[in-house]
C-alpha positions, 0 to 999 in steps of 0.5 A: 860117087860124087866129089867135094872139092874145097880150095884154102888160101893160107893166111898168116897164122896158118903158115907153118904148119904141116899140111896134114895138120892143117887138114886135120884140123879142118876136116875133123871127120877124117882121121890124119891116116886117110887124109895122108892118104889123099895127099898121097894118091894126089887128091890134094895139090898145093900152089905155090907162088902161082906154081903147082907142088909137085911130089910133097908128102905131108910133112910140108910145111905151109907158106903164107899165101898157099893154095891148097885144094882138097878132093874128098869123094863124098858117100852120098849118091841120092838127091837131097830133098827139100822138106818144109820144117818149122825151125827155131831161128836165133838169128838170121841175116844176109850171111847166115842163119842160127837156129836152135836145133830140136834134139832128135833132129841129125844134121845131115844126111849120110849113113842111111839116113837121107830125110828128115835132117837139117839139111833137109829143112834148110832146102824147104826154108831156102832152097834158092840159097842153099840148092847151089851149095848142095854139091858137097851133100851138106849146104851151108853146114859148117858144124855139127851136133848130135843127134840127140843134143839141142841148142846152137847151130850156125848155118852159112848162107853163101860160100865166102860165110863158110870158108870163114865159119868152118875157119872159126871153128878150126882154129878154136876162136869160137867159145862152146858153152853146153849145159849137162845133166850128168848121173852122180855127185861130182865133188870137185866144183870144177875142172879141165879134161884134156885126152886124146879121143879117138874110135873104138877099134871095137865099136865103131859107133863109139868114141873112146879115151887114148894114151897119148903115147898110143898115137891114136885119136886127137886132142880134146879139151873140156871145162866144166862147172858144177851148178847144182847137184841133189838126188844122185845127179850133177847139173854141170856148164862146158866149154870145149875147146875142141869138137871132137865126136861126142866129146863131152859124153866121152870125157864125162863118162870117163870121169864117172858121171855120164850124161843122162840118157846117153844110151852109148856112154851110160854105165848107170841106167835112171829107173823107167819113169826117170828115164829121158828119150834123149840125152840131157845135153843142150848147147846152150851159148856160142860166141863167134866172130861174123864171118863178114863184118868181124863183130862179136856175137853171141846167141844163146838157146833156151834150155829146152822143155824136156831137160827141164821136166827131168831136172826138175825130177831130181829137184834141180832148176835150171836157168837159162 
């Protein structure tokens, strides 16, 4: 089995902290317990002032300047595989490479699934800029969606890009615009859920809502803006402020109106003809700082031809 290795510098906002928070935060596909687990059992070392910490827990508190390495043993054991795929691209420059991901697409391999992923096409787009960074099983991959979502998707290109995107979306200075199409009427045009979310101890394959006095899951926080309703369906705009594991069709579902298609999620099924492959979730605008020269941007992806053929059912157009 092979290793990931990654180094942080703490920089002025981050000090303070406790170390497994800021790891946290960072590697959100690992819950605190496990991380815990690695500061224990010495896959993460802390250097200070240019000497290393011995015996801290997790509960130390970060300084300015710290230096924290993080071992995490990564699954995969196979060689990725460069496969030529015609990707929407947004945007491109030296730095990174945004690209409007096709629902269907997973976006890197892992769990069985060692083809026809984005990191697959990335390696036949680019395979001098990306090969180099395939140690870790996921170039230049700095956020994820699901499989079934479309819409923005940021890609590094070099390895200072991704320290400072992966960096971005840890701290939440990156704005997250989704566009849904939820099954049912919501008579509140607009609202904020905040909840802890966490895996279900009885379905691993699914998400689920948490008191917070049960210490389990994490902090998650969705906007949302009702834009047109007719026929037993919402059209609704997100922000999230977080990116917990599906976030949006957790919160929405918890609400009543789960998202259309969500064959995880869904408590009312559409009638056959209705019923879309996918579900109708698209993220359709991110703002984002650039990870090298600071200057805002923004990239929004269309709304993609199968979301608008199934809005267009419930008579319901969709912009954008």
């Amino acid at each position: 089995m092979s290793e990931e290795k990654e180094v942080f510098i703490i920089e002025e906002d981050e000090a303070g902290q406790r170390i497994d928070k800021f790891l946290t935060e960072l590697f959100d596909d690992y819950s605190r317990m496990f991380l815990q687990k690695l500061i224990k059992q010495g896959d993460v070392t802390l250097k200070r002032d240019g000497k290393m910490m011995e015996g801290f827990k997790s509960g130390e508190n970060l300084f300015i300047g710290d230096e924290v390495t993080v071992t995490l043993p990564e699954e995969q054991s196979f060689e990725l595989i460069a496969e030529k795929v015609d990707l929407p691209i947004l945007f491109e420059d030296e730095h990174m490479l945004v690209i409007n991901k096709p629902a269907g697409m997973v976006v890197h391999p892992g769990a069985g699934v060692h083809d026809g992923t984005l990191v697959n096409a990335l390696l036949g787009y680019s395979e001098e800029t990306f090969r180099p960074m395939d140690e870790e099983g996921r170039p230049g991959i700095v956020h994820r969606l699901d499989k079934e979502t479309s819409g923005v998707l940021i890609v590094a290109k070099n390895r200072k890009a991704k320290e400072k995107l992966s960096r971005s979306f840890a701290k939440r200075t990156v704005d997250k615009y989704y566009v849904a199409l939820l099954r049912g009427h919501i008579r509140i045009g607009r609202g904020t859920l905040e909840t802890m979310i966490g895996r279900s101890k009885v379905n691993r394959q699914k998400m689920v809502v948490y008191d917070e006095d049960a210490g389990i899951g994490k902090n998650a926080i969705t906007h949302y803006k009702v834009i047109a309703q007719n026929n037993g369906s919402t059209l609704v705009k997100v922000k999230i402020d977080t990116g917990r594991t599906h976030q949006i069709r957790v919160h929405m579902s918890e609400m009543g109106f789960p998202v259309i298609g969500d064959k995880i999620y869904g408590t009312k099924r559409l009638e056959m003809k209705d019923s879309p492959k996918r579900h109708l979730l698209h993220a359709w605008r991110l703002k984002i700082d650039h990870p090298v020269s600071g200057e805002p941007m923004t990239f929004t992806a269309p709304i993609p031809e199968d979301f608008s053929e199934i809005a267009d059912k419930f008579k319901i157009e969709v912009n954008g």
